[in-house]
Backbone as a ProteinNet text record, in pm:
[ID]
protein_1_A
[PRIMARY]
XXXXXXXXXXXXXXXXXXXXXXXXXXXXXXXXXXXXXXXXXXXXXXXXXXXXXXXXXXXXXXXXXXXXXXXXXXXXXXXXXXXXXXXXXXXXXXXXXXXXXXXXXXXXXXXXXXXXXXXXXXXXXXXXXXX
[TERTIARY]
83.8	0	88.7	64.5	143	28	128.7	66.4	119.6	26	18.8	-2.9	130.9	144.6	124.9	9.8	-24	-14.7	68.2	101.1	7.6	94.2	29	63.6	178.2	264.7	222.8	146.3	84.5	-65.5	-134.9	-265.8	-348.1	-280.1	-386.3	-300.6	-395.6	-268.8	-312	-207.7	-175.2	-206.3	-306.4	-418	-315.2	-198.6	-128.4	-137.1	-84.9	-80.3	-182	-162.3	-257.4	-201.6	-326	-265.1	-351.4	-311.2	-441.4	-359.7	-431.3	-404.1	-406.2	-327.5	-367.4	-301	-347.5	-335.9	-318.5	-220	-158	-122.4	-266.1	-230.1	-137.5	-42.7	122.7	152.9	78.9	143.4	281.6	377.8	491.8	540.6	508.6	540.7	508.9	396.8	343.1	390.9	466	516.1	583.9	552.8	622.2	570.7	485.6	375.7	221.6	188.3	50.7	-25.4	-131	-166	-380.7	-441.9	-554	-689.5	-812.1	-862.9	-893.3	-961.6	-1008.5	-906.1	-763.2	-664.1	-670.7	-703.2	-695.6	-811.1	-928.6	-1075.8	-1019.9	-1002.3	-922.8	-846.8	-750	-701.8	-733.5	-804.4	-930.5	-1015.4	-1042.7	-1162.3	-1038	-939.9	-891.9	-836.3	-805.8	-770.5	-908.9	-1031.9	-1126.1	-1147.3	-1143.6	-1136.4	-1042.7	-960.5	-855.1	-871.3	-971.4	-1054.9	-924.6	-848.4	-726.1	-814.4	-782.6	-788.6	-749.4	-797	-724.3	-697.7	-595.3	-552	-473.9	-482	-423.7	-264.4	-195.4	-122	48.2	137	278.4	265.7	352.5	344.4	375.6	478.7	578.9	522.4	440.7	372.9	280	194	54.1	127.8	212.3	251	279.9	313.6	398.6	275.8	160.6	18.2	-66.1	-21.1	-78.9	-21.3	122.7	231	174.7	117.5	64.1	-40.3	-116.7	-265.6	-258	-179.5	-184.6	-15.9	56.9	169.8	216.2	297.2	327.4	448.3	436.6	492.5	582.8	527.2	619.7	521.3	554.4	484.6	546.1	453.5	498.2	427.7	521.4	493.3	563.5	604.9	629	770.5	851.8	990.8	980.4	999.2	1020.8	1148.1	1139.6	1313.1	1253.5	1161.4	1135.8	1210.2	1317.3	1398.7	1316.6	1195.7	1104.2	1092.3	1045.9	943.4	1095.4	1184.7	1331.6	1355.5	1370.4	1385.3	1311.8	1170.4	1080	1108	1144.8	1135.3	1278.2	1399.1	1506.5	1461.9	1394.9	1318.4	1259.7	1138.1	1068.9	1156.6	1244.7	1334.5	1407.5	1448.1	1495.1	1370.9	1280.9	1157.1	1122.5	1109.4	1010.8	1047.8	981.7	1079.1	1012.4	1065.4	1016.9	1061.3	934.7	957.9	927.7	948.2	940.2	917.2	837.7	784.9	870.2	915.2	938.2	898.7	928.4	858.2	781.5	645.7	601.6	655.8	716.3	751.2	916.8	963.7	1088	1037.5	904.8	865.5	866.8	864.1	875.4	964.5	996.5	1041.3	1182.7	1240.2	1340.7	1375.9	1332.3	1346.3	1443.7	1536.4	1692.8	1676.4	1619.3	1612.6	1560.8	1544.1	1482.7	1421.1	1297.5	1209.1	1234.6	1172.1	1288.2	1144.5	1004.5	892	846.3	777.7	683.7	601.9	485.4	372.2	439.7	570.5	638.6	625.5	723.6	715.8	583.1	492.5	385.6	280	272.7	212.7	297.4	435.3	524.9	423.6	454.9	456.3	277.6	168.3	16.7	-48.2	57.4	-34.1	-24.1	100	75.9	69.6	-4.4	-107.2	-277.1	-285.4	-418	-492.6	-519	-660.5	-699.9
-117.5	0	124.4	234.1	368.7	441.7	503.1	581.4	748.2	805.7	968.9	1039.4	1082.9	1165.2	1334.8	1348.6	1489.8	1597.2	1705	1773.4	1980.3	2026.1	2135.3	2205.7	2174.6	2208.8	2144.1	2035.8	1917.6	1870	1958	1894.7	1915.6	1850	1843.7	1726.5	1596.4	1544.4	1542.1	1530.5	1575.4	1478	1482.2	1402	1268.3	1287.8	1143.2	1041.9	1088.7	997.4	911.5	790.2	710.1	670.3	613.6	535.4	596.1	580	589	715.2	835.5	929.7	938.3	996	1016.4	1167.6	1190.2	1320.1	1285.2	1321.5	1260.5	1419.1	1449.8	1581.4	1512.4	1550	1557.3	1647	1667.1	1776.9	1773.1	1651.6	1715.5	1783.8	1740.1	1824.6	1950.4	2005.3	2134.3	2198.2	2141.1	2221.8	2334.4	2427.7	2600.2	2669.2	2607.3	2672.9	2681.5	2828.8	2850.3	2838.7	2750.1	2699	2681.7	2839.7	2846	2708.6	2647.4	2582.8	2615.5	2751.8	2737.1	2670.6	2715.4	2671.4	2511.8	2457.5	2327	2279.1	2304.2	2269.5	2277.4	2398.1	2447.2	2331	2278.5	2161.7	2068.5	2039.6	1891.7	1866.8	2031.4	2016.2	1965.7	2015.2	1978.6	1862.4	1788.9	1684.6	1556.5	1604.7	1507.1	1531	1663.8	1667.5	1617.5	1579.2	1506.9	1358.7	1310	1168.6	1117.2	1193.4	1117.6	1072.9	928.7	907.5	990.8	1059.6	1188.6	1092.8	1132.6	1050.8	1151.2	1117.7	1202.4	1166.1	1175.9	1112.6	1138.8	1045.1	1023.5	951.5	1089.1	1023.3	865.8	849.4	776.4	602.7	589.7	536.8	559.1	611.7	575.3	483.4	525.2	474.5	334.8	325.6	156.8	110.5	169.6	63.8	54.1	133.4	140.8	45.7	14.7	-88.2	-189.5	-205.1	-361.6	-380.6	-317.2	-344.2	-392.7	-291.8	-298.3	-265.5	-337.9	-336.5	-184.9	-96.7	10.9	-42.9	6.7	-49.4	86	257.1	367.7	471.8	541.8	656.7	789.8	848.2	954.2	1083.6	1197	1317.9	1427.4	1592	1671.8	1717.8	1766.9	1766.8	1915.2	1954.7	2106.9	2124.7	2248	2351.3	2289	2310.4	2302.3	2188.1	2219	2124.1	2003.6	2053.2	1929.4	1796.5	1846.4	1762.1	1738.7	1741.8	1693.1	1564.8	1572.3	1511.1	1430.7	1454.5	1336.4	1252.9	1309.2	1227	1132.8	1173.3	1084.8	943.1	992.1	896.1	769.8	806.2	754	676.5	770.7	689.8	532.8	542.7	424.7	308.2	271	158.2	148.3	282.2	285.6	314.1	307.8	366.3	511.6	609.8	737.1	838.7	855.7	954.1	1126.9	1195.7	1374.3	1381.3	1502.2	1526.5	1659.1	1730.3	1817.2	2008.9	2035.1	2156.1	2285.7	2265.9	2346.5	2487.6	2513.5	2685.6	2706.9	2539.5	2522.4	2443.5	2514.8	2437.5	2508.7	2649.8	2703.1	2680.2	2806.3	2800.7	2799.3	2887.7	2904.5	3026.1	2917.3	2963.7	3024.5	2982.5	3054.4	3167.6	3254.4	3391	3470.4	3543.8	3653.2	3715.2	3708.7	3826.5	3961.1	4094.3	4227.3	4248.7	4180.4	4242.8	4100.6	4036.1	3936.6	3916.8	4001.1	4011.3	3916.4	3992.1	3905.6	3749.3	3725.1	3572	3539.9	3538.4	3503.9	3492.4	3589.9	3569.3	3460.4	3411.4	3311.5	3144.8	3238.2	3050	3049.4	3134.5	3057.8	3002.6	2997.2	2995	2826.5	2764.4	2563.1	2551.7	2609.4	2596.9	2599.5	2443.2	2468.8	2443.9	2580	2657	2702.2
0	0	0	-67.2	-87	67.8	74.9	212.6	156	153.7	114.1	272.3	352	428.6	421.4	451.5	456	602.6	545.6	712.4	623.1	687.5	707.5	579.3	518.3	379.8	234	285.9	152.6	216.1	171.8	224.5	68.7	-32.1	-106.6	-223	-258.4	-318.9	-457.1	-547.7	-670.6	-718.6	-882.8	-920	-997.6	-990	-1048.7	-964.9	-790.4	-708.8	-685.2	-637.9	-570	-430	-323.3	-231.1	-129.2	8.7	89.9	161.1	182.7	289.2	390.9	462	594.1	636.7	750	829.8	912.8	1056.9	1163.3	1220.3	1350.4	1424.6	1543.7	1534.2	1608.9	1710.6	1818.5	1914.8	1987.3	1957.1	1936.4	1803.6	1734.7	1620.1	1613.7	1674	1657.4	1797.5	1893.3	1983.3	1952.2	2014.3	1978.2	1901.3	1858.7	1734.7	1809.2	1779.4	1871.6	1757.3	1783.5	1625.2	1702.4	1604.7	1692.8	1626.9	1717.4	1659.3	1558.2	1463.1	1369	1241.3	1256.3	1201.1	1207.8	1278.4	1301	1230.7	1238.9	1175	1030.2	960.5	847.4	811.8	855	833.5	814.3	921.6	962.1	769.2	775.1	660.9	530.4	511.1	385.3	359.1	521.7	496.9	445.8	509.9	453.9	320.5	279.9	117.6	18	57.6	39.1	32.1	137.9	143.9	244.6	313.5	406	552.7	615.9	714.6	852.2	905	1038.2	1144.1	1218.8	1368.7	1442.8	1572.2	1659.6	1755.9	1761.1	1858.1	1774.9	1808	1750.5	1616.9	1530.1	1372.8	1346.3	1432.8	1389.6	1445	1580.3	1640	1572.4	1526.2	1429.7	1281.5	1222.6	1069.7	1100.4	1226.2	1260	1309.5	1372.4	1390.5	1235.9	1156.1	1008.9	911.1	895.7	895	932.5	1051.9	1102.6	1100.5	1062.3	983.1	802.2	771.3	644.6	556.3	551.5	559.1	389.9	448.3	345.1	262.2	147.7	64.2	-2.2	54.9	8.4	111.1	154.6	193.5	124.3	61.3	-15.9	28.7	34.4	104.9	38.1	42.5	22.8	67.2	42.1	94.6	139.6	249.5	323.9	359.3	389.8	461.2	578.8	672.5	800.2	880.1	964.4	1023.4	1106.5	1196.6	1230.9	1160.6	1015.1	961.3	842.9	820.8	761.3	864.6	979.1	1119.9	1144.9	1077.6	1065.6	988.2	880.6	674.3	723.5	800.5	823	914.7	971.7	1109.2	1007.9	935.2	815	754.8	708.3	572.2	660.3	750.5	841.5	818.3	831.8	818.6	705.2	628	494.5	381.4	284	156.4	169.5	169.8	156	47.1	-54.8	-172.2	-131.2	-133.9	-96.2	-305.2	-285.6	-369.3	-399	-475.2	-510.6	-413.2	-367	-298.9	-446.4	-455	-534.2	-506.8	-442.2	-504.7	-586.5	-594.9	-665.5	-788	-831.5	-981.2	-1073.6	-1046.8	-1138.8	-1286.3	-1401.4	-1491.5	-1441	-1379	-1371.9	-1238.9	-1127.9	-971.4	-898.3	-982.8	-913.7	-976.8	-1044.7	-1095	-1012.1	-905.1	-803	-876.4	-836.4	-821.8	-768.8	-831.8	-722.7	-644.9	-683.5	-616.3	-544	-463.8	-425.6	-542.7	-572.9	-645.7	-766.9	-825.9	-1024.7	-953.5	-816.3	-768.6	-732.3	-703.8	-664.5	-814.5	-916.7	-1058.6	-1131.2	-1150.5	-1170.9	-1131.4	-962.9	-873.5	-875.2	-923.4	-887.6	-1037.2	-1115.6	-1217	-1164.4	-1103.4	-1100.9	-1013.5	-908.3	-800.7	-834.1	-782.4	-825.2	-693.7	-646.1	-515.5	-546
[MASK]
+++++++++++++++++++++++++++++++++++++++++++++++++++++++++++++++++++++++++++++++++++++++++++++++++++++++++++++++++++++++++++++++++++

């Protein structure tokens, strides 16, 4: 089974993939981060639109009771700067095969070129965003 890990950076999965979703609220992970409920509902909602399974508790301890239900065969997710969730994907990569997806704002045409305004980067990076 492909397992589609969705966090706060990838909550919407991209119409090639297949495999079963999930959402995994992590309050160690979100330690240090004041993160208000509606933000969380907000989440909640995109992850069911998404059709991902939601759970609460330790990522890493939920994927290994998910593993023994239904044994993973790749869990595929989004690759971030964010040192947490890097710290996670190394953790992961040890048990699982783990694919990171490309970070959509390094999809552009030609990303290493600066923008001198936000607005030029932001008309660039929404046209292959699809919200």
């Amino acid at each position: 089974m492909n397992l589609i890990y969705l966090y706060d950076e990838f909550m919407r999965i991209p119409d090639h993939l297949e495999g079963q979703a999930v959402y995994i609220i992590d309050p160690e992970i979100q330690e240090g981060y004041e993160i208000s409920e509606k933000v969380l509902m907000y989440r909640y909602q995109l992850a069911e639109q998404a059709g991902a399974e939601t759970y609460q508790g330790k990522t890493l301890d939920i994927i290994a009771e998910i593993h023994r239900q239904n044994p993973i065969s790749s869990i595929i997710s989004k690759s971030t700067f964010r040192p947490i969730y890097q710290e996670l994907f190394q953790k992961m990569k040890q048990n699982y095969n783990l694919e990171l997806l490309p970070d959509y704002f390094l999809s552009t045409d030609n990303y290493l070129q600066p923008a001198k305004r936000f607005f030029q980067y932001w008309n660039k990076v929404k046209k292959n965003l699809r919200y």
